[in-house]
N, C-alpha and C positions, 0 to 999 in steps of 0.2 A: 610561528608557534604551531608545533602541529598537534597537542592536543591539550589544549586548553580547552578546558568546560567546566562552566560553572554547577552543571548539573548533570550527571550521566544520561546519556541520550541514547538509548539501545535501538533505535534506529541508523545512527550514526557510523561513521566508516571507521570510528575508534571501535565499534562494539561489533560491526560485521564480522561474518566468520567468511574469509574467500574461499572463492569455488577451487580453488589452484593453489595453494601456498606453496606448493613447493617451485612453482611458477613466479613468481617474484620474490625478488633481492631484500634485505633489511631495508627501512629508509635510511637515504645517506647522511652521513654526520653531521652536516650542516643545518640537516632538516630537522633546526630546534630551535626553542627560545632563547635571547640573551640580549647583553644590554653592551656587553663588549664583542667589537670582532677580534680575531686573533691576534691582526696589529696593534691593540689598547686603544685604538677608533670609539669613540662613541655611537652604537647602532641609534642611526635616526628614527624617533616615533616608537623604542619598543616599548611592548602592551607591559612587561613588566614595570617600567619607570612610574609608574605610580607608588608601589611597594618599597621602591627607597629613595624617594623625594627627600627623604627627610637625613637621609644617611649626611653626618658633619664628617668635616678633615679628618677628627679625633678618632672618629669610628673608620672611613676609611685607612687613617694609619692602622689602627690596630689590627683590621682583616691583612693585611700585608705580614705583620710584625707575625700575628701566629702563622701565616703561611709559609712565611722565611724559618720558621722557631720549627715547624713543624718537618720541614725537609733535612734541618739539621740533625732532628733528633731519630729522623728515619736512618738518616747516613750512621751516626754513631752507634743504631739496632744491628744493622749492617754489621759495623765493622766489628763490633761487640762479639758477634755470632760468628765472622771470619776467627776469630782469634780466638776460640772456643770459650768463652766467657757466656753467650745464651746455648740453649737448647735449639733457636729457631728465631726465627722476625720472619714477619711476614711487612714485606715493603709497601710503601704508601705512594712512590715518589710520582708526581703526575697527577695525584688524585689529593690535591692540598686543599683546591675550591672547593671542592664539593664540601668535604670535610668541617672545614673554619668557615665556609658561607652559611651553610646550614646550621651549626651549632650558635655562630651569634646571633642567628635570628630567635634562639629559644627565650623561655624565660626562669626564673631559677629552678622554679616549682618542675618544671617541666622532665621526666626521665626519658635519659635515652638507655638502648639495649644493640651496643653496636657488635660488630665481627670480630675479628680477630687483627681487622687491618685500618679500624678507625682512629690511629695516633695523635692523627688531627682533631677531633673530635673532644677525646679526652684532654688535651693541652686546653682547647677554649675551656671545656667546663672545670679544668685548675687541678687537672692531676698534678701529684706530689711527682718527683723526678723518680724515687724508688718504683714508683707505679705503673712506668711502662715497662721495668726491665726485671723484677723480682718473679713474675710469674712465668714467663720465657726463661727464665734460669733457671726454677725448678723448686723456688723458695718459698712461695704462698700461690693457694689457688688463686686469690686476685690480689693480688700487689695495692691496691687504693679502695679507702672505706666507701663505697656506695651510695651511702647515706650522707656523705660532704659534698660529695659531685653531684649526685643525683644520675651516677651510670652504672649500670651492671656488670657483672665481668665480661670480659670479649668472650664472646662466644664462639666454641671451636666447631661444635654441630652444624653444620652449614642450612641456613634459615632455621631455625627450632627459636630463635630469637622473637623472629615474628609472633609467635604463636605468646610468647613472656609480653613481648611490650601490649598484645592485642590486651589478654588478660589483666594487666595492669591498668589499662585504657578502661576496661570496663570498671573497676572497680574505682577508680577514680571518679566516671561517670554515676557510679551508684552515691560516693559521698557526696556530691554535688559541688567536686572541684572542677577549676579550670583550667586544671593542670592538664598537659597535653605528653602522651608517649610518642619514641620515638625511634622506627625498629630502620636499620643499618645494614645491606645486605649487599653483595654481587647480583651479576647478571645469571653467573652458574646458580644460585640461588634459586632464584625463578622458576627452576625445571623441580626446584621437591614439592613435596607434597605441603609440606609444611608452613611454607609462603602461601601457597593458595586458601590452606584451609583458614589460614590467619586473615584475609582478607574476605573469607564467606561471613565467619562469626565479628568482623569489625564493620563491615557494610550492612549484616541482619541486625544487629544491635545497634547500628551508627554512634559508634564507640569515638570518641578523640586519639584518632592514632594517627600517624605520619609514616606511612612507607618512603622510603629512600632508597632507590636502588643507583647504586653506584655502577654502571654499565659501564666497564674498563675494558670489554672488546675479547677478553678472557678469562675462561672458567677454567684455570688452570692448563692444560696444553689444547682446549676446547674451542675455536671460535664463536663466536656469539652468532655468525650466522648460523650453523648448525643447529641451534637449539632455538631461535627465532628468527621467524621469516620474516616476520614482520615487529616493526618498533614494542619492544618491550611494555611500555605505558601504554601499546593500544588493549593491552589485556585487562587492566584494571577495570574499566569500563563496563566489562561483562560482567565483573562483579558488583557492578551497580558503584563504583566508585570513580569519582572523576581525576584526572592526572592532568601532568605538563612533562612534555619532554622539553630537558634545557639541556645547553652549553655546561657539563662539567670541570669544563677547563674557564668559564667564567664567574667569580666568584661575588662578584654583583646580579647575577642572573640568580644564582644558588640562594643567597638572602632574600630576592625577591622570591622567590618561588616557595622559602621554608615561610614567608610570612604569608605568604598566601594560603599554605597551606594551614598554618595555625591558627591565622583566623578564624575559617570556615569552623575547623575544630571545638576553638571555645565558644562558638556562636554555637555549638550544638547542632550541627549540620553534619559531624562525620567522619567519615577517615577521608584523606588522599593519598595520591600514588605519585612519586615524582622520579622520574629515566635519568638522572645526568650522564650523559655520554661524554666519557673521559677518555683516560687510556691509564693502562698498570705500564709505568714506564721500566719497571724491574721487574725480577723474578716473582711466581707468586709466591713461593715463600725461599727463602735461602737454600731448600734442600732442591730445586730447581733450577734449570739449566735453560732459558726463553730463547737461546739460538737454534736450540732445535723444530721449534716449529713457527720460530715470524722469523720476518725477513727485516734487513736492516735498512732497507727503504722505509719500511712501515713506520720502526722507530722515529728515524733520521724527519719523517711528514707530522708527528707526537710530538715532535719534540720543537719544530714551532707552534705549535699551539700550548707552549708551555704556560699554564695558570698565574705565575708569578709573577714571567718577564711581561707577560699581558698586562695585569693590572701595578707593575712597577712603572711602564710606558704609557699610562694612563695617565697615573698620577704625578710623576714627575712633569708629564705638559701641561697637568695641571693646577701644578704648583703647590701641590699637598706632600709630595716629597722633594727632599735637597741631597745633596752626596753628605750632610753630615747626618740626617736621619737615617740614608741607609747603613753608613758607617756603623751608626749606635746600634741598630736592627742585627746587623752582620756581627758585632761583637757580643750582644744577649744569647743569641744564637751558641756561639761557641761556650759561652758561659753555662746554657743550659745541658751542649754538649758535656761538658767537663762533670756537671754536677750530676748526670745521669750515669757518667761511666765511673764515677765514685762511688755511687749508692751501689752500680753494679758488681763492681770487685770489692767494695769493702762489706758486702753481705754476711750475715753470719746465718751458717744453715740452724738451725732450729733441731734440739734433740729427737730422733725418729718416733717419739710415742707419741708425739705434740699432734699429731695426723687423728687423734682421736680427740682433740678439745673444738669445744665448737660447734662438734654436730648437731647437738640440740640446746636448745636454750635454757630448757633444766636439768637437773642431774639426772644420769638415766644409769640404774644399776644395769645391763645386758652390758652396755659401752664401758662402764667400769672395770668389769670383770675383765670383757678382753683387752683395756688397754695394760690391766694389771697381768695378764697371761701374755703380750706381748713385750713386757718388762721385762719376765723371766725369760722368756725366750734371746732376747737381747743379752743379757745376763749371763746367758751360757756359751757366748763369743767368751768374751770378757776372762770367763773361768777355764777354759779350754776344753771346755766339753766336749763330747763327738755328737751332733745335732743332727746323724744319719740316721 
């Protein structure tokens, strides 16, 4: 564990500023918490196994089923967007734990405010199947009511998120709930502005909020060393928040670490910061071409530390899975495949004036008029007008 603290320590070598940054390397991938090694081993004595002592078969199967449910439905985003049926998917594959460890650690009340690439996420908190693919088509701003899930639309502003979940954190904390937020971000993330200042106003107020940063090793054709020298989670610290870097590709490390982190939270203790270092085993988004600048070693060393086949080799030694539950897992999966790329093509687009319902919660004559002046305008296709 390299930065496990129960309380920011600004003396400490998470909160130092080095004399030389450009002088050492990121720390190496290993150098993180987890409760599984790569092979689905049990790590001996880790700090996290107190956090899920408690985890039954039932719940072990289920982190498996949305992690397998969750790959499928990235493949069929994929292929959806080959076949020109989305506008765009942005891929998840490789970043399943992070995703489905973190989210079943929440609790209903709890809101998250994820990216654009958390598919994971929303499957644990019970998106509908129209919900992952209706707004990548082009057919609703957000494709799933907010208010059932308790998640926001994927956010396409890269970290502006932070800045929603911090503010929602605060006013949670003003009604004196124990609901906890919970902001979803990259590694590229981390260089705007907009994560950090989210992290000054959540640490001054000691707001209930959960930073997640999904460290997949790329901010689109970016290296992650380039934009830090050093381990992402050691920055939190300076903002007076405490962090864990873990195994992203362990999905037992991932639930401990979101319960730890939610704890603290509803205890009224504050935000945390958590690194999972994973890897983006795909493009970052389908308009993306990842062979131009990694190399297929890189992938080919990702690709055993695969999250899934980890904790599938876990659990089948330990007897929580059998070849007929993966069987049933494997078949849901497809099943949720089929029911996604139905909702996707059987879409009905929506008459173009509809772009003005909604906006405001009351009637507002300014919105009326222009959707009434965008009618005629429409209107004058229809007639064969010259609209020159």
């Amino acid at each position: 564990m390299t930065y496990t603290q129960t309380e920011p320590d600004h003396g400490s070598a998470a909160s130092a500023t080095p004399a030389d940054a450009a002088a050492e390397p990121v720390a190496d991938i290993d150098d993180v918490a987890r409760v599984l090694a790569p092979d689905g081993t049990r790590v001996a004595d880790s700090a996290l196994d107190p956090w899920i002592a408690d985890l039954s078969p039932h719940e072990l199967r289920a982190l498996h089923r949305d992690m397998v449910l969750t790959r499928r439905l990235d493949a069929e985003g994929v292929a959806l967007q080959r076949q020109g049926q989305l506008a765009l998917w942005a891929p998840c594959r490789g970043q399943e734990a992070v995703q489905v460890g973190t989210a079943h650690a929440l609790a209903a009340g709890d809101f998250v405010f994820p990216s654009y690439r958390e598919h994971g996420v929303l499957l644990a908190r019970g998106a509908r199947p129209e919900g992952y693919v209706l707004a990548w088509r082009g057919e609703e701003h957000s494709a799933y009511d907010h208010t059932t899930i308790n998640a926001a639309p994927p956010q396409i502003i890269i970290g502006a998120q932070t800045l929603h979940a911090t503010g929602w954190a605060m006013g949670a904390q003003r009604d004196g709930s124990t609901d906890v937020a919970v902001a979803y971000f990259g590694d590229g993330a981390t260089s705007q502005g907009d994560v950090n200042e989210a992290m000054v106003f959540a640490s001054s107020f000691r707001v209930p909020v959960v930073f997640v940063c999904s460290n997949n090793q790329w901010a689109i054709s970016e290296p992650v060393t380039v934009q830090a020298k050093y381990p992402i989670a050691g920055r939190a610290p300076g903002f007076g928040i405490p962090s864990l870097r873990i195994d992203g590709n362990d999905v037992l490390a991932c639930v401990a670490a979101m319960r730890w982190a939610l704890d603290r939270a509803r205890r009224g203790e504050g935000p945390a910061f958590l690194e999972a270092v994973t890897y983006r085993m795909g493009p970052h988004t389908t308009s993306d071409d990842p062979t131009r600048y990694r190399t297929p070693d890189e992938v080919e060393m990702w690709a055993q530390r695969d999250p899934i086949a980890r904790l599938e080799a876990y659990l089948c030694a330990a007897g929580v899975l059998d070849d007929s539950a993966l069987a049933e897992v494997a078949a849901a999966a497809d099943s949720l495949a089929a029911e996604v790329r139905a909702a996707c093509i059987g879409a009905t687009t929506r008459a173009p004036e509809t772009v003005f319902d909604h906006v405001y919660a009351e009637p507002h004559a300014a919105l009326a008029q222009q959707k009434a002046d965008y009618v005629q305008y429409l209107a004058g296709f229809s007639a064969g007008e010259d609209l020159a």
